[in-house]
Structure formats: C-alpha cells, structure tokens
PAGUPA-145160 format. One record per atom (N, C-alpha, C): residue number from 1; x, y, z. Coordinates in steps of 0.1 Angstrom, whole numbers. Example, Ala and Ser with C-alpha at 12.3 -4.5 7.8 and 13.67 -1.06 7.14 Angstrom:
# residues 2
 pos    px    py    pz
   1   132   -57    78
   1   123   -45    78
   1   132   -33    78
   2   128   -22    71
   2   137   -11    71
   2   129     0    79
# end
This chain:
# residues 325
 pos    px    py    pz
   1   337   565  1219
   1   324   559  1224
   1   313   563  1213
   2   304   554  1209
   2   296   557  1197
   2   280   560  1206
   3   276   570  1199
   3   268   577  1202
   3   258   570  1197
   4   247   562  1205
   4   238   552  1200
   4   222   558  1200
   5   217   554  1191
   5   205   558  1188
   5   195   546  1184
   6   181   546  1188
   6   173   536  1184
   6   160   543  1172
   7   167   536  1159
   7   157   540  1151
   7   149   524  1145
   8   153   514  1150
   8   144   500  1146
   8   127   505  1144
   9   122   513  1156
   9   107   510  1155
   9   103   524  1145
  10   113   533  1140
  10   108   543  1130
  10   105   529  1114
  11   122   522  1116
  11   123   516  1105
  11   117   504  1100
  12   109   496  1111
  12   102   489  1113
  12    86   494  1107
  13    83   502  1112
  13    69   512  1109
  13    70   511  1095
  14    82   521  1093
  14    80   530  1077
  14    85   518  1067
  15    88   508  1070
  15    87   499  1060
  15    76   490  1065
  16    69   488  1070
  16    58   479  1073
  16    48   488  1064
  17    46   501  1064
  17    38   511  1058
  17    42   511  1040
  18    53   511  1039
  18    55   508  1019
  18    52   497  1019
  19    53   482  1022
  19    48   472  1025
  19    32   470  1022
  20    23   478  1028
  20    11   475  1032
  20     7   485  1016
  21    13   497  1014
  21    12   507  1005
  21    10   494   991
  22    21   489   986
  22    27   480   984
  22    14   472   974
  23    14   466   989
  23     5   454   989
  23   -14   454   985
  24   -16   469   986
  24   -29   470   980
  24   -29   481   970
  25   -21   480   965
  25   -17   487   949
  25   -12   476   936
  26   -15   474   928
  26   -19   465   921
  26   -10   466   910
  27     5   468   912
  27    16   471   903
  27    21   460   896
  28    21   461   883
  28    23   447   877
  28    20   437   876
  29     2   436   876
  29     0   422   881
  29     3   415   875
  30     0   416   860
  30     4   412   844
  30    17   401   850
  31    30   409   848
  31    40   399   856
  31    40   393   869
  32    34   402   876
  32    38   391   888
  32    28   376   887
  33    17   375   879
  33    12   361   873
  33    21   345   871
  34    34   353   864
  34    42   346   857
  34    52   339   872
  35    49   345   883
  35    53   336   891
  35    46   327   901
  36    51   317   898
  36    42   303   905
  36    40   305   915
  37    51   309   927
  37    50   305   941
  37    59   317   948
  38    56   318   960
  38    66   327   967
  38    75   323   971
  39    83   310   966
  39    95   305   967
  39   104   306   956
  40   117   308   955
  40   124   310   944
  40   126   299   935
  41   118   296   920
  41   123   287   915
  41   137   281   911
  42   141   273   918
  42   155   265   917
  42   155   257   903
  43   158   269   889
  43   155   260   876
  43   171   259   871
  44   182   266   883
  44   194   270   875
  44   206   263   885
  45   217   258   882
  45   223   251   892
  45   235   258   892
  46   237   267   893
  46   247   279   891
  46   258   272   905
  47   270   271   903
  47   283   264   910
  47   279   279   926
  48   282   274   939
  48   286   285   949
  48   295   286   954
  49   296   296   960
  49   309   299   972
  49   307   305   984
  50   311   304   996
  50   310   310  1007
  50   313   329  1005
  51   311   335  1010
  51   313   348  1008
  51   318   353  1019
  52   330   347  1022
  52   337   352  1034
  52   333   350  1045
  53   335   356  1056
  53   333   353  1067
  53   317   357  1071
  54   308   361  1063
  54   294   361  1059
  54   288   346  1065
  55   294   340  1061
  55   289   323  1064
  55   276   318  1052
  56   275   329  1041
  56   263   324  1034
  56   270   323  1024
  57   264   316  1018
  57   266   307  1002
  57   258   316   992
  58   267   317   984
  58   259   327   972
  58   265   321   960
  59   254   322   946
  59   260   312   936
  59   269   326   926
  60   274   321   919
  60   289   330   917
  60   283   344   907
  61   269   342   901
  61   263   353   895
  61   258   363   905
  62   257   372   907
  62   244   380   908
  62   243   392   900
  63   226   397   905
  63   223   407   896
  63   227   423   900
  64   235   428   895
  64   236   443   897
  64   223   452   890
  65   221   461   896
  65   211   468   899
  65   217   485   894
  66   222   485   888
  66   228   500   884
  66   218   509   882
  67   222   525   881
  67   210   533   874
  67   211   532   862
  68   222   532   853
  68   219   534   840
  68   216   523   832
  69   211   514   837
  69   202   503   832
  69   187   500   836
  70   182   489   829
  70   164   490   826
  70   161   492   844
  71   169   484   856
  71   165   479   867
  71   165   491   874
  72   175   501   870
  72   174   514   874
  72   164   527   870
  73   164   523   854
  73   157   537   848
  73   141   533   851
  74   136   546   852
  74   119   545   859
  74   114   543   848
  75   115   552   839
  75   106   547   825
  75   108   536   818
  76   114   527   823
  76   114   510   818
  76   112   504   834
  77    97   503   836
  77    95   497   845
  77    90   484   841
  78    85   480   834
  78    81   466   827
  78    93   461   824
  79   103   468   820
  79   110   457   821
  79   120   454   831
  80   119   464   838
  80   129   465   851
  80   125   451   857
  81   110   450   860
  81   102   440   867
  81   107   427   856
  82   106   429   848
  82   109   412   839
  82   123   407   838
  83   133   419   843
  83   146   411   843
  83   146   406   858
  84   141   416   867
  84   142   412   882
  84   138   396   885
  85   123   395   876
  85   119   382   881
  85   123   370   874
  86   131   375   864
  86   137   365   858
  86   149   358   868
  87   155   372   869
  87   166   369   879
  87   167   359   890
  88   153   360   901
  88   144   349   905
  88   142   337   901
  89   143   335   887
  89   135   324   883
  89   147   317   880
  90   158   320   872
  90   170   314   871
  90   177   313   882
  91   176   312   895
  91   184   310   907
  91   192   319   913
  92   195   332   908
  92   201   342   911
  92   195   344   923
  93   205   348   934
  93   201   352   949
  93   211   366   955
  94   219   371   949
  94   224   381   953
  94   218   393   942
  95   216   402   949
  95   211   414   944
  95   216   425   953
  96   225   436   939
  96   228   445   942
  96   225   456   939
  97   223   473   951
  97   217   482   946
  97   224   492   953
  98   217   505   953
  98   228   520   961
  98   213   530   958
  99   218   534   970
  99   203   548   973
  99   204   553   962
 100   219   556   954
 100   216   565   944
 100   213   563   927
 101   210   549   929
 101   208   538   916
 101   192   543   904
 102   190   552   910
 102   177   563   902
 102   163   554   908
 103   159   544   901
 103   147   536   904
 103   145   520   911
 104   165   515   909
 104   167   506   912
 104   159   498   926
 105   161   506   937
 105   156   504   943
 105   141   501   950
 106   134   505   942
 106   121   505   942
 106   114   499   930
 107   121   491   920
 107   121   484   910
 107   123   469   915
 108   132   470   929
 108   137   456   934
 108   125   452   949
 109   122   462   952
 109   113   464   960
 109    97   461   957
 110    95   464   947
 110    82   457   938
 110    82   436   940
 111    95   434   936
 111    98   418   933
 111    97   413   945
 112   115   416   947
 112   117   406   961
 112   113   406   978
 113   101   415   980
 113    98   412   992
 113    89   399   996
 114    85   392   984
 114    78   377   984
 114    88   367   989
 115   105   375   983
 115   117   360   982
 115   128   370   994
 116   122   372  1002
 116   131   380  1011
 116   140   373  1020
 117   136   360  1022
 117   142   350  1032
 117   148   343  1026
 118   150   339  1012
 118   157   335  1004
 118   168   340   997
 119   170   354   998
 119   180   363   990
 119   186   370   998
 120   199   375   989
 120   211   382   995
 120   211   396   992
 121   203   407   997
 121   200   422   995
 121   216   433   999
 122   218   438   992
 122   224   448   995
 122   222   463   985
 123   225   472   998
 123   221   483   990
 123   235   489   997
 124   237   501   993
 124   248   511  1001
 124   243   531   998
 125   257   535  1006
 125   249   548  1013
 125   267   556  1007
 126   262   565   999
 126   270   576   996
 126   276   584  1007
 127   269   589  1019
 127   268   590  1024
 127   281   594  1035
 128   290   599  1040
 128   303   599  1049
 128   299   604  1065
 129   288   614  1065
 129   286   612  1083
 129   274   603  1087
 130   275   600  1099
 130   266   594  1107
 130   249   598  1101
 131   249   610  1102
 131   228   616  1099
 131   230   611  1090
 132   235   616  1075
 132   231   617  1066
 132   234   601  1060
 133   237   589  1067
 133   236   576  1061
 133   226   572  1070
 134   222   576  1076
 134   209   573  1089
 134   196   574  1081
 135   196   588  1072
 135   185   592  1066
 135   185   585  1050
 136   194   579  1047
 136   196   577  1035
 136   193   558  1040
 137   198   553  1044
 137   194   536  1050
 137   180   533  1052
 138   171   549  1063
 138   156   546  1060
 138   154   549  1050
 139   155   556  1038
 139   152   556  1028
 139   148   547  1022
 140   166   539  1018
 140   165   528  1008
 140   156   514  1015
 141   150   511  1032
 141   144   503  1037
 141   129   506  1030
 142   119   517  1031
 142   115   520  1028
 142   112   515  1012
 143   120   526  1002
 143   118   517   989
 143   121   502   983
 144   127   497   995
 144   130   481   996
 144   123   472  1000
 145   110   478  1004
 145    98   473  1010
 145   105   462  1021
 146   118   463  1026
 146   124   455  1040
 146   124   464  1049
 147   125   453  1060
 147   133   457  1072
 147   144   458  1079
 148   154   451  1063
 148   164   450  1071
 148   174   451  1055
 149   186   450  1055
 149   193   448  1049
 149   203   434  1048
 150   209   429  1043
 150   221   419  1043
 150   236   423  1046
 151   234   438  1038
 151   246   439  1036
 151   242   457  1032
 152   246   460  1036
 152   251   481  1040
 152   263   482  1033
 153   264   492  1024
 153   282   490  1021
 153   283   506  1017
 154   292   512  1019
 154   300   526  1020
 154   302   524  1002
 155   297   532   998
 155   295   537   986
 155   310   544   981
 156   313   539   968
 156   325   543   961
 156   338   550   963
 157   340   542   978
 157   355   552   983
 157   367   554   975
 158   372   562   977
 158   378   568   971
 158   394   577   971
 159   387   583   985
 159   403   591   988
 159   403   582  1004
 160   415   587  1010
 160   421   584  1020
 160   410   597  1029
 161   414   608  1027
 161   409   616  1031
 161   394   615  1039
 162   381   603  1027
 162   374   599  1027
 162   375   593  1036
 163   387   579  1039
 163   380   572  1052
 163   382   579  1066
 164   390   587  1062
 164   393   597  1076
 164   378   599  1083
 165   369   604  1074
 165   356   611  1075
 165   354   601  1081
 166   349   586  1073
 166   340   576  1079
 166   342   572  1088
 167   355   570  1092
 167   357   569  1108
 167   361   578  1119
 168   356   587  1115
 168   352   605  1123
 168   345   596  1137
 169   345   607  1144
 169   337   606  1154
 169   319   604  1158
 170   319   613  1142
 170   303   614  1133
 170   305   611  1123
 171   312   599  1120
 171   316   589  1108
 171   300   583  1103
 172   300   579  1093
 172   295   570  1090
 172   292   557  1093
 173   306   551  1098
 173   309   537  1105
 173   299   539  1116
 174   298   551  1122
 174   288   555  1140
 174   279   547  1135
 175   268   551  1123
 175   257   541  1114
 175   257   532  1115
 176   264   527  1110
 176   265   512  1103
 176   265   500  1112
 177   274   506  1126
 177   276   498  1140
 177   261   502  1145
 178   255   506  1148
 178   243   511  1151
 178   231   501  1147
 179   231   502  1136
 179   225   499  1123
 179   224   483  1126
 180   238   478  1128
 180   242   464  1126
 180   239   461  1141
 181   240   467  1152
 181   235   462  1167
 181   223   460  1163
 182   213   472  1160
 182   198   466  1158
 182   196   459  1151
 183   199   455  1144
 183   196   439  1136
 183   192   449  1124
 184   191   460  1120
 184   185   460  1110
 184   192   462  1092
 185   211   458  1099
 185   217   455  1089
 185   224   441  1097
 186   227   437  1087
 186   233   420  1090
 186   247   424  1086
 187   254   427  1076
 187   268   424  1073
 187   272   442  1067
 188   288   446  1069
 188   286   458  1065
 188   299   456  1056
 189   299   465  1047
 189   302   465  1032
 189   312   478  1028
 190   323   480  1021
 190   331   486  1009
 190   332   487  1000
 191   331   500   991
 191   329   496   971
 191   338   508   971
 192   342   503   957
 192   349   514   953
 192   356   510   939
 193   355   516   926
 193   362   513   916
 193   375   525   910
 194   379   530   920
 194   389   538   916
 194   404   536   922
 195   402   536   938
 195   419   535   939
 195   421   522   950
 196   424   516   944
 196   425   498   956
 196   433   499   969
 197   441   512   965
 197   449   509   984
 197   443   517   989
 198   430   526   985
 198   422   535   996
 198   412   520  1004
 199   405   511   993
 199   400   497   998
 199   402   490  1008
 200   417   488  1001
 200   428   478  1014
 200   426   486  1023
 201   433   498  1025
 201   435   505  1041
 201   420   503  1045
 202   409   507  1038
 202   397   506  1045
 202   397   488  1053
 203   399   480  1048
 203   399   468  1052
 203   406   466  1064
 204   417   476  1063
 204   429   470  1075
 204   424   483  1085
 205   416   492  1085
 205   413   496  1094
 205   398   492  1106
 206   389   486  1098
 206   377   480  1100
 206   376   464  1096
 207   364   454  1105
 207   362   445  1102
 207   350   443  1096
 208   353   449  1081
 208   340   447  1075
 208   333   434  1067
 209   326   429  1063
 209   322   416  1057
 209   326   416  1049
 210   323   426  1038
 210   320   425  1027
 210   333   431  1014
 211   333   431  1007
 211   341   446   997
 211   337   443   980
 212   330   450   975
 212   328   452   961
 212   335   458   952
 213   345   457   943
 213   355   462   941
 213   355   458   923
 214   364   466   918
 214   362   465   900
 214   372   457   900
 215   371   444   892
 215   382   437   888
 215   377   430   873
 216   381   431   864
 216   382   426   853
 216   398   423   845
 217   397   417   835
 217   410   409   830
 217   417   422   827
 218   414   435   820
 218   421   445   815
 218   427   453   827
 219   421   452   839
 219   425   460   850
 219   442   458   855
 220   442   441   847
 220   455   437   854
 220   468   446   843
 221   465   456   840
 221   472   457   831
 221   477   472   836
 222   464   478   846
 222   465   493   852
 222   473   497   859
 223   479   509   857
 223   492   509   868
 223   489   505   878
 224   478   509   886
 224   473   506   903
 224   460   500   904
 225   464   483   895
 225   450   475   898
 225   448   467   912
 226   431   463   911
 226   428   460   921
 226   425   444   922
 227   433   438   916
 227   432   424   924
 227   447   423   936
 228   458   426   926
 228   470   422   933
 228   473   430   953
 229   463   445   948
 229   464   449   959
 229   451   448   975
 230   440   444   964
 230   426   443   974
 230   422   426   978
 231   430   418   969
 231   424   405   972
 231   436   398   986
 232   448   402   987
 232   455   393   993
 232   448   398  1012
 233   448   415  1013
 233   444   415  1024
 233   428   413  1027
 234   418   410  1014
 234   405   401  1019
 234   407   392  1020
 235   415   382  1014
 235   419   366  1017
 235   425   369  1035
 236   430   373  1040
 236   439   378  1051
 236   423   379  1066
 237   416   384  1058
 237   402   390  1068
 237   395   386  1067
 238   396   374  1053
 238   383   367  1057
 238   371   375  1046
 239   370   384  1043
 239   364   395  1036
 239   359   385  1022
 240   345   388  1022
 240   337   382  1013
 240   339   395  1003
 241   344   391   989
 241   345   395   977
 241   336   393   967
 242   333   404   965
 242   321   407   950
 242   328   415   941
 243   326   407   930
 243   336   415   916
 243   326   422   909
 244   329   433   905
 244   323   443   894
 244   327   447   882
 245   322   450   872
 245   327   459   857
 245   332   444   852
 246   330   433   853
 246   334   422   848
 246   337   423   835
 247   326   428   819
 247   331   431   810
 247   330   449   805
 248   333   457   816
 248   338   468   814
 248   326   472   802
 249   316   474   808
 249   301   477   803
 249   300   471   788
 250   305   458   784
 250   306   449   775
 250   318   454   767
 251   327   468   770
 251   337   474   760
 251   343   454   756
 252   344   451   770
 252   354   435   769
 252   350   428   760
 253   341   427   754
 253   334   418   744
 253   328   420   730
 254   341   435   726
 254   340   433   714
 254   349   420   704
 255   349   418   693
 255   354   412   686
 255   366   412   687
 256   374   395   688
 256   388   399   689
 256   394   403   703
 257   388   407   717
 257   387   408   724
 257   389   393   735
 258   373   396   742
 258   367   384   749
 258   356   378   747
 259   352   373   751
 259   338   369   752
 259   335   367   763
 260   322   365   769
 260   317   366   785
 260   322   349   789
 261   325   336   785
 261   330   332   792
 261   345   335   794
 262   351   339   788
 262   368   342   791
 262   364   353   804
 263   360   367   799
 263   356   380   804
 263   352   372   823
 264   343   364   827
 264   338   363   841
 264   347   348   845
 265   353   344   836
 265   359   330   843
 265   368   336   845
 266   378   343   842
 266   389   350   843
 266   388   354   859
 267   375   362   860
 267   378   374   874
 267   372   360   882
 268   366   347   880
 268   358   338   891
 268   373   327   895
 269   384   328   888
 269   391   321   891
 269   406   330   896
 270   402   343   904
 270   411   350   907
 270   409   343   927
 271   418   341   928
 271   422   335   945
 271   416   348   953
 272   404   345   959
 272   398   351   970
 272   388   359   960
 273   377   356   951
 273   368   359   945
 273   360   354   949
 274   351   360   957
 274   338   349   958
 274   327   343   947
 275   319   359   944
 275   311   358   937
 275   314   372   924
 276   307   374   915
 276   301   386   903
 276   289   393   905
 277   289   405   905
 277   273   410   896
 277   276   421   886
 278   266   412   876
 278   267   419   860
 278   253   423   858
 279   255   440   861
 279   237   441   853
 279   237   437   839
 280   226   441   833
 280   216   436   822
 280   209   445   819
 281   207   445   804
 281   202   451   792
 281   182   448   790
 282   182   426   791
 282   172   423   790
 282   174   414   796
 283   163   404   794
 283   161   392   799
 283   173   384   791
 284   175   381   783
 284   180   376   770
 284   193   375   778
 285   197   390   778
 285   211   388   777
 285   217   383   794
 286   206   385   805
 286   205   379   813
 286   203   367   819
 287   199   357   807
 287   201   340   804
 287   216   338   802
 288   219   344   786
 288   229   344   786
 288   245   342   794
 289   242   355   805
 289   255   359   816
 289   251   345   823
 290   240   339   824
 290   235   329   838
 290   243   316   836
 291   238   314   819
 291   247   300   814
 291   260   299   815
 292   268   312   813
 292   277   315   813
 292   286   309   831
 293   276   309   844
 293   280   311   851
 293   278   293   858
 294   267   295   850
 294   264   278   852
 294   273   267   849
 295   286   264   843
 295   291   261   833
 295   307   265   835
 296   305   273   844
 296   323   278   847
 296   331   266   858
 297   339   267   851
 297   355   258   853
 297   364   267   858
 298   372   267   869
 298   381   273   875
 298   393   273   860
 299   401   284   858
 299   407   287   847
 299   421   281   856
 300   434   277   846
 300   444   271   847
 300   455   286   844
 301   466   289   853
 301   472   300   851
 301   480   301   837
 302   481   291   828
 302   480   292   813
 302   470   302   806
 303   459   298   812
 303   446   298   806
 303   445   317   807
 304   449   318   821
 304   445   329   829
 304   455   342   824
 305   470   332   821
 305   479   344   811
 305   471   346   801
 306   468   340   790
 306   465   340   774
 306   451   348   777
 307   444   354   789
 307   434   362   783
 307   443   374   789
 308   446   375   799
 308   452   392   800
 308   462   393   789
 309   467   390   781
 309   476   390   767
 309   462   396   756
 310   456   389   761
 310   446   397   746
 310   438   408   755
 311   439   415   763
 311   438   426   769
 311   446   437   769
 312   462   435   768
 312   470   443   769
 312   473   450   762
 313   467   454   752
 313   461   464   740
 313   450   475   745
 314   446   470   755
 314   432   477   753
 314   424   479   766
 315   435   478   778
 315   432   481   790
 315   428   496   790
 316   433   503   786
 316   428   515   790
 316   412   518   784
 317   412   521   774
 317   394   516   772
 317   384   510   781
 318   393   497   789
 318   382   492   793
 318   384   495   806
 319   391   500   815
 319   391   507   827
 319   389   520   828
 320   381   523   818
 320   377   543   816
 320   369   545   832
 321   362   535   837
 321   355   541   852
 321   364   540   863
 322   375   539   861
 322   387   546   871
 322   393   557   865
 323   392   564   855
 323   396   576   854
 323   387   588   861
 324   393   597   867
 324   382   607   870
 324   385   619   862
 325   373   623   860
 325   368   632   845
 325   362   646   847
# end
C-alpha cells in the first residue's frame, strides 16, 4: 500500500514563487530580444516519432542538458541561454536534464517557461528512497520555473541491488506514483549507461514510459551492450526510447572513424528507437547535429553492418562511460 502524500499546493506555490522571482528579474534581456514570440519558431522540419506509449510526437533530435557542458556550467551562462534558445528556434522540443546537471537546470528554466506547452521537459532524481526524491523533484520544479514535469526518470541505474531499493516499500517508485497521481509528473522514466539487463529487469518489473539508455555504433561491439538487450523488451512495453552518448562525447567522430551522420543514423535506425539527445558545445555545432537530423534516412542493414565494422577497432574508447573507475 503506498503511503500517499499531497505536496501539489507546496509545488504549485514554490514554483509559482521562482516564476514571479523570475519574471521581475531582468536576466538576459539582451537574448531573450532575439526571440520573436512565445511560440516556438517552426524554422526546422526535423522527421518524428511517437515515443512509445507516451502518445507524443517528438522530432528524433533533442537537446541534452548535461553538467559538463555550456547548458550545465554556471559560468557560461550567455551561452548556456544562446544554445537553449537556439534549440527553440530550430524546432527542437525535447529537453533533457537531472537535479544533478550543476546549472542545467536553471539555465533551462530561464528559457523554456514561455514554450512550456509546447515542449517535452524531463529532468530525473538520483535519488533511491521516497523523501529524498520528494525533496529533490521540488527542487528541480522550482529551478524549472514549472509545475510540472513530462517525464521523472530514476537516474543512472545501475545495480540490481539498486532496483531492489526503488521498489522498497520507501522506494523511490512510492514518489514517482504519487508524483504522477497529482499531475505533477506526466510520464515516469529509466536511465542508465552502465549495465542493460539491470534496465531490462527495471522495465519488466514496472510500467514505466520512458527509458534513456547509451546506445551508439561502438556499444555493439561490448560484451554486455544495450540495444540487443534493452530494445526488444521496450519494443515488448511499448516503452518510449531515448538514445544517449550517440558520438561517445565526439570520441566517434574522429578521422577515419564516423561522422555525425553515420554516428546518429546508425542509433535512429535501430528497431524501437524513438528519438536522440546530443548536448552541445555551441550554437554552431548545434545547427550542425540539427541538419544532421533533418535529413536522416532510415539506414539499410548493409549500411548498418559497414559502420559497426569501422567501430570494431575502437569500441572500447568509445564506451569508456560504462567502465566504472
């Protein structure tokens, strides 16, 4: 029996209050100029897909929001704001972030509370008992300047052990079901870039929406990769798929290698992929990844052999964030 709790009107308040904070603080006006309207300019015709049993359409890019990039780090806040709104401006609608992403959050919270009704927000929660993802969800509401989330997702699982915890009796899951009664999460979420059949069993034990998971061309090469084992039981559940580490923090795209269309058409034409998110450097190189996505062709299993072949030198390199260190 889940032990239910009503925190809607704390989380309602304390983001109506960053909101209003927000709104008569005069942060970036400089950029926010550069946008026309509080609707998202539709300048990019980026191909979509359903995202699983989500029922929403998301075009096959989005923007990751990492810490160790501009969108995360606090002392690049001009440009944090100029890749965000860019992201906006070229049609990008999924945006992804994590309480623990340094500034991300509050870098995304500056932007998109104008395009809130139009985008696909997700943040997630490190988090394994019930309090301590309770206190970490108002958190990220708060510096999200929302009220609500899209998408909650259980942060970087990992051991078995782990999902034990989250479906404890003072699980985490307690949250999220909670969370997702009040309306103040819509869809609930899995990530994880280390071990795929901790994923899967998370999948086959819960009906979650979502799962974010590392799949790139080199992965297929790892003893224990995660398409062959994480995609067949999200195809199975219905499970909306978001691919990560696409070029393995660009390791993929040195010379001789890939290049970013081989590198994202590869993981966009894996059966039960919905969509991508690839953070960014700049604006620049964030046109770049867009065209890239604009422009993609489902790959032919010819096509799909001859790039894991020029990978198979060099998988380990580029799957160094499943080693643990």
């Amino acid at each position: 029996m889940i032990r239910k709790t009503t925190r809607r009107k704390f989380l309602t308040t304390s983001a109506a209050t960053a909101t209003g904070i927000f709104n008569c603080t005069a942060i970036n006006k400089q950029s926010q100029t550069n946008i026309a309207s509080a609707e998202i300019a539709n300048t990019s015709t980026m191909p979509e897909r359903v995202l699983g049993k989500t029922g929403i359409r998301v075009p096959l890019l989005g923007l990751g929001g990492a810490g160790k990039t501009p969108v995360g780090n606090r002392e690049q806040e001009t440009k944090a704001i100029a890749i965000i709104e860019a992201a906006i401006s070229m049609g990008i609608r999924y945006f992804d972030t994590a309480a623990s992403y340094g500034a991300s959050e509050e870098h995304f919270g500056q932007v998109l509370p104008s395009y809130r009704k139009d985008i696909f927000l997700a943040s997630k929660t490190a988090w394994r008992d019930r309090d301590g993802a309770w206190r970490e969800l108002e958190r990220s509401l708060q510096r999200l300047n929302t009220n609500y989330l899209d998408s909650w997702q259980l942060h970087h699982v990992s051991f078995m052990e782990t999902l034990d915890e989250i479906f404890g009796s003072q699980g985490a899951i307690q949250a999220m079901e909670e969370a997702k009664e009040q309306g103040i999460v819509k869809f609930s979420g899995i990530t994880g870039h280390h071990e795929p059949d901790v994923i899967a069993e998370g999948l086959r034990r819960y009906p979650f929406d979502t799962t974010l998971v590392s799949i790139n061309a080199a992965d297929k090469h790892h003893p224990r990769p995660f398409a062959p084992t994480v995609l067949p039981v999200a195809q199975q559940k219905n499970v909306g798929v978001i691919a990560m580490k696409i070029p393995a923090y660009g390791r993929l795209l040195q010379p001789g290698i890939l290049n970013m269309e081989q590198a994202m058409g590869y993981v966009l034409s894996l059966p039960g992929v919905h969509c991508c998110i690839v953070a960014t450097e700049s604006v620049e190189m964030l046109q770049s990844n867009v065209r890239v996505a604009q422009v993609f062709q489902q790959l032919n299993q010819q096509e799909i052999g001859a790039i894991e072949q020029k990978t198979a030198s060099v998988w380990q390199e580029n799957t160094f964030f499943r080693a643990w260190t």
